[in-house]
C-alpha positions in Angstrom: 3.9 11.1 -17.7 2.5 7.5 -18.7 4.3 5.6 -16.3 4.4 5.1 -12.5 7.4 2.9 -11.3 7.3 1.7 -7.6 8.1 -1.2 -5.8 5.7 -3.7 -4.7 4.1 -2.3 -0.6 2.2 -4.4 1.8 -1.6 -2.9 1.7 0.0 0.8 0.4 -0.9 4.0 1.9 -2.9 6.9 0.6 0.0 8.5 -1.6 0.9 5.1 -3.3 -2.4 5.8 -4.8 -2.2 9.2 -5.2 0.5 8.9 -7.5 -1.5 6.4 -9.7 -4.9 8.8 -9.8 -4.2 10.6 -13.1 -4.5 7.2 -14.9 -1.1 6.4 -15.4 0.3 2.9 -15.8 1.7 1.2 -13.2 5.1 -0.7 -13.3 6.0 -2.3 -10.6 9.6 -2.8 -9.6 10.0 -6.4 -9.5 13.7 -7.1 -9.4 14.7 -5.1 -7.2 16.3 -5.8 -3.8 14.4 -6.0 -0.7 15.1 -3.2 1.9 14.4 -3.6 5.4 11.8 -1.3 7.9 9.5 0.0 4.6 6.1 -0.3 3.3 7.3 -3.5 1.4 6.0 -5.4 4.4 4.1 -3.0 6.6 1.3 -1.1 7.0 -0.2 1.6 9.4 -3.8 0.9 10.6 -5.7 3.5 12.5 -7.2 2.8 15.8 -8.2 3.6 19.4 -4.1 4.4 20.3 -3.9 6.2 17.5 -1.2 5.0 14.3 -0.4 1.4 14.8 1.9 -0.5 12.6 1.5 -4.0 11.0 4.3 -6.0 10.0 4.4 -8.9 7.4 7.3 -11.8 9.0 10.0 -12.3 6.5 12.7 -15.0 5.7 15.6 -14.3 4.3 19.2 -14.7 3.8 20.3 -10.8 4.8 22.6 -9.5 2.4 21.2 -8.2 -1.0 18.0 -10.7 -1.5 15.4 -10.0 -4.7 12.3 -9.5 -3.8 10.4 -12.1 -5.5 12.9 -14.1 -3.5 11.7 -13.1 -0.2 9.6 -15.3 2.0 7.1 -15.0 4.5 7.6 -16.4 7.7 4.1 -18.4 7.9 5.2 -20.1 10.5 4.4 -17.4 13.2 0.8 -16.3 13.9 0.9 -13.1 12.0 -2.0 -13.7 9.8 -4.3 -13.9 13.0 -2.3 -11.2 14.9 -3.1 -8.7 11.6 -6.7 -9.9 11.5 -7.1 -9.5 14.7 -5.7 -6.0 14.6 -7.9 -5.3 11.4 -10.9 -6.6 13.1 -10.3 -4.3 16.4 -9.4 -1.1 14.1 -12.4 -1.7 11.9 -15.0 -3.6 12.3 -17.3 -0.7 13.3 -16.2 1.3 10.1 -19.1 2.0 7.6 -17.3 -0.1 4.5 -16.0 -3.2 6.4 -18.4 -6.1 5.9 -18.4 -5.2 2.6 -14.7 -5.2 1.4 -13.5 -7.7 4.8 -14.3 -11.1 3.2 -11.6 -10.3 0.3 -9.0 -9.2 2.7 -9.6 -12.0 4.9 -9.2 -14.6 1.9 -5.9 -13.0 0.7 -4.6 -12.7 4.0 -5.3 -16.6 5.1 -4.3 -18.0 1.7 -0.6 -17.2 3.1 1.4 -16.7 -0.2 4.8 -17.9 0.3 5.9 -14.9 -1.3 6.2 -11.3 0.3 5.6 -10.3 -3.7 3.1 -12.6 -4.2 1.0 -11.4 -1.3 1.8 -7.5 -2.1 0.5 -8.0 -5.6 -2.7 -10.1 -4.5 -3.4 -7.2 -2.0 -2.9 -4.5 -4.4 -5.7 -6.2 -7.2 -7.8 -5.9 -4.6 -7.0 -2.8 -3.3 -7.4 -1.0 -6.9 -10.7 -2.9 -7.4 -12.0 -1.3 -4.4 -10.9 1.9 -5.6 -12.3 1.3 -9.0 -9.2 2.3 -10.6 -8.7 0.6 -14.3 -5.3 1.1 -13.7 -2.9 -1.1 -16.0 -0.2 -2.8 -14.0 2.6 -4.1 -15.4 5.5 -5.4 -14.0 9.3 -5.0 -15.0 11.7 -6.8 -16.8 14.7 -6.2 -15.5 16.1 -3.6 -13.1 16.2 -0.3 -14.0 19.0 1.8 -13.4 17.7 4.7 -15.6 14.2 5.7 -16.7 13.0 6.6 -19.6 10.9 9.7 -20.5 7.6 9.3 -19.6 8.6 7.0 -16.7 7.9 8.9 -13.0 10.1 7.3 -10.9 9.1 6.6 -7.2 11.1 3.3 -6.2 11.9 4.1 -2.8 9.8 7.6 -2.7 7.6 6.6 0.0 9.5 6.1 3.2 7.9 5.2 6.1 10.7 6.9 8.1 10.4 10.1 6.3 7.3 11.8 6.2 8.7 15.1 4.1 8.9 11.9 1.2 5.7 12.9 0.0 6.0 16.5 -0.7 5.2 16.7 -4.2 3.2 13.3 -4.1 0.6 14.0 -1.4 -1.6 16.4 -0.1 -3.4 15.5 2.7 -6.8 15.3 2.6 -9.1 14.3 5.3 -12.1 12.0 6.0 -14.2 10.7 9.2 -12.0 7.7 10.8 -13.2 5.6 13.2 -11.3 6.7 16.0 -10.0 10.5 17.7 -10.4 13.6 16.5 -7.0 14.4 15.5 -6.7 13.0 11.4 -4.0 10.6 10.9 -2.6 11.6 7.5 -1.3 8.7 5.0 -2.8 6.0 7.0 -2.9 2.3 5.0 -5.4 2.6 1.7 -7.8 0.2 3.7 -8.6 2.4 6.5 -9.8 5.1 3.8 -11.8 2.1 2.2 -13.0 0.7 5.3 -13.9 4.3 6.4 -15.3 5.7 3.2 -16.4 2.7 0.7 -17.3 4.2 -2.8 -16.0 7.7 -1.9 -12.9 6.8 -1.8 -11.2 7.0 -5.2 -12.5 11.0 -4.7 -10.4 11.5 -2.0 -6.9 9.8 -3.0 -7.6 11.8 -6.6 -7.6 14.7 -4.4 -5.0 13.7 -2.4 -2.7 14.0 -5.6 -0.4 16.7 -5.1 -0.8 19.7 -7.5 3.2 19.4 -8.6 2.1 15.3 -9.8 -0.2 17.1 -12.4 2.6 19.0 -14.2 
């Protein structure tokens, strides 16, 4: 396998990243059509009631819209509502003065673009991780992939957690809040949370059938 292919997620979880560990490129989907209530434009955050989702405001014409087409409602407050949130989840975690100021400049540049933003995030995300992964985006849509070529469009479903059987294996680190592990959270709580041990744990997060 050389190839990941995924669409484009608002600040990922864990098993995004677990599928990238083993050094494959990534190729992102990027004329596909956007799908409603996924991790295109959301994120779960850890905090002191537990799971919470985020959601990234979107604009556009229903129906089947690209992607890159997609806009971001800036004109409600979500950008303070997720900092806020962000803040309340982690600003006591060991790691988040150092990585904050690069979310926080991301975050209030306010792309027009749910793409833009996704892609922006996940730069940053990968730097953090200190993954040389090579990302690369498609061409056209793929109906069929060719050998080589994993395909996880749509794998990840924030609605079905028995998705990442075969992607994910759950392993777990000190959050800031409860005793109970919230599996798959966003890839920032596990940066915020760990800092520099972090790439370990999503490369042991990969699920044994990935490495076949």
């Amino acid at each position: 396998m050389d190839y990941v292919l995924i669409e484009a997620q608002y600040l990922p979880p864990i098993a995004f990243f677990a599928s990238l560990s083993g050094g494959e490129t990534l190729l992102i989907e990027k004329h596909e059509h956007y799908v409603k209530q996924s991790y295109r434009n959301r994120c779960q955050l850890v905090d002191v009631s537990g799971q919470r989702s985020l959601t990234v405001p979107v604009v556009h014409g229903g129906g089947k819209t690209l992607i890159t087409d997609v806009r971001i409602d800036n004109a409600q407050k979500w950008v303070n509502n997720h900092w806020r949130s962000l803040r309340s989840a982690y600003g006591k975690a060991p790691y988040f003065e150092y990585y904050a100021d690069d979310l926080h400049h991301i975050l209030y540049s306010k792309p027009a673009f749910l793409y833009d933003l996704n892609v922006q995030l996940l730069s940053m995300c990968l730097k953090a991780l200190r993954f040389e992964t090579i990302v690369t985006e498609t061409m056209s849509y793929l109906e069929k992939v060719e050998n080589g070529v994993l395909d996880l469009r749509n794998a990840i479903d924030v609605k079905n957690p028995a998705s990442l059987n075969g992607i994910y294996t759950p392993v777990p680190y000190a959050q800031v809040f409860g005793s109970t592990f919230v599996e798959n959270a966003s890839i920032i709580d596990l940066i915020f949370c760990v800092g520099p041990g972090a790439a370990r744990i999503v490369k042991n997060s990969r699920s044994a059938e990935m490495n076949k």
